[in-house]
C-alpha angles and dihedrals in degrees: 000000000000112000125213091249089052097049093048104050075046094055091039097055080046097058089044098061092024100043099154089044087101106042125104077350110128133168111204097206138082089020087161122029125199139193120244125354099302099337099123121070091221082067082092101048088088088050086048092040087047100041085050093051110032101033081057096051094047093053086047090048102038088051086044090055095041095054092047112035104041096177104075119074135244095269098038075048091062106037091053095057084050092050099050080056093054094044087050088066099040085061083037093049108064097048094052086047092051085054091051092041093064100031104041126034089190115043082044094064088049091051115030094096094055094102090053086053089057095037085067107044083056095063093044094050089044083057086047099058105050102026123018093035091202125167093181094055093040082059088055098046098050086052101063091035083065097045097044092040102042124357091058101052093038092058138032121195127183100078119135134274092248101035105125137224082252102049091054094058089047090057101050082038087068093033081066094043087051108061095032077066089051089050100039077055094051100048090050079058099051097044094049074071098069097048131061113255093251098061134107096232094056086050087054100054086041091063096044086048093057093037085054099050103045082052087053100053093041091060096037083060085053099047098059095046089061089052091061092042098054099023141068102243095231142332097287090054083052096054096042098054081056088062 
């Protein structure tokens, strides 16, 4: 079990050596954590957050449709305005994923399918459109297309009773430093292509690649520790801990 103290005199020894590792680096996901499964109040603020955004962007789109391609119907109109939103995550999905992928072993495993999820919801709401002509089901559809697209990624619930305001920053703390190790990795990569073998410079980049990698992993390691610190491992933990 990691403990607060120790986090912080860990994060602490990182930013020293490693003082450019949280600047312009930002994660877009878990931007709110909550405790439990919706036992927070805070749990809606992404619905609210996500009713507020993307319903007005379905009324814009579907007028804007309307106005300009006359030869679809109301409720093709409509469906169509859903669908580009749907479309839009899909694109936004996989790059928040790839974040999550090299910066937290946990919540990945909870998340990696999500493109298959939305996958999906499109094809059904492309169905939709053009064959069933539901309202009911396009409800459904863009609920889940919310969920899956944007709720999901913006909280992230499960954490336990006593975890506290600063160990959640500690944990996303170490989450950045995480994948700007991943990317400081990858750019010694990329630039060893442009150098022989031989030369200092590819040593050096070599050196930097290595020295990049073993810090990602490190703190992946630790990562991951902190997440089962401070979170129920998965839904069952959660319920039993109700019992």
């Amino acid at each position: 079990m990691i403990k607060s103290q120790q986090a912080a005199l860990y994060l602490q020894d990182l930013q020293s050596k490693y003082p450019l590792a949280l600047k312009r680096n930002f994660l877009f996901y878990s931007q709110i954590k909550t405790k439990g499964l919706l036992d927070e109040a805070k749990e809606f603020i992404p619905w609210i957050l996500s009713i507020m955004i993307f319903c007005s962007i379905y009324f814009s789109l579907g007028h804007y449709i309307e106005q300009h391609f006359t030869q679809f119907n109301p409720f093709q109109i409509k469906g169509i305005a859903a669908l580009i939103i749907m479309l839009f995550f899909m694109l936004v999905v996989p790059f928040i994923i790839n974040q999550i992928k090299h910066s937290s072993i946990h919540l990945y495993q909870q998340v990696n399918n999500t493109p298959f999820k939305l996958a999906i919801i499109i094809i059904l709401q492309a169905l939709n459109i053009y064959f069933i002509e539901s309202i009911l089901l396009q409800g459904v559809l863009f609920f889940f297309a919310m969920s899956f697209g944007f709720v999901k990624f913006y909280k992230e619930n499960l954490f336990r009773d006593n975890t506290k305001d600063t160990e959640y920053y500690q944990l996303q703390q170490i989450r950045r430093m995480c994948f700007w190790a991943y990317k400081q990795a990858q750019k010694a990569k990329f630039k060893m292509k442009f150098h022989t073998k031989n030369s200092e410079k590819y040593q050096f980049q070599q050196q930097q690649l290595t020295q990049y990698l073993e810090l990602h992993l490190q703190l992946l390691k630790y990562e991951n520790e902190m997440s089962k610190s401070y979170k129920f491992i998965d839904l069952d933990e959660y319920m039993d801990s109700l019992m």
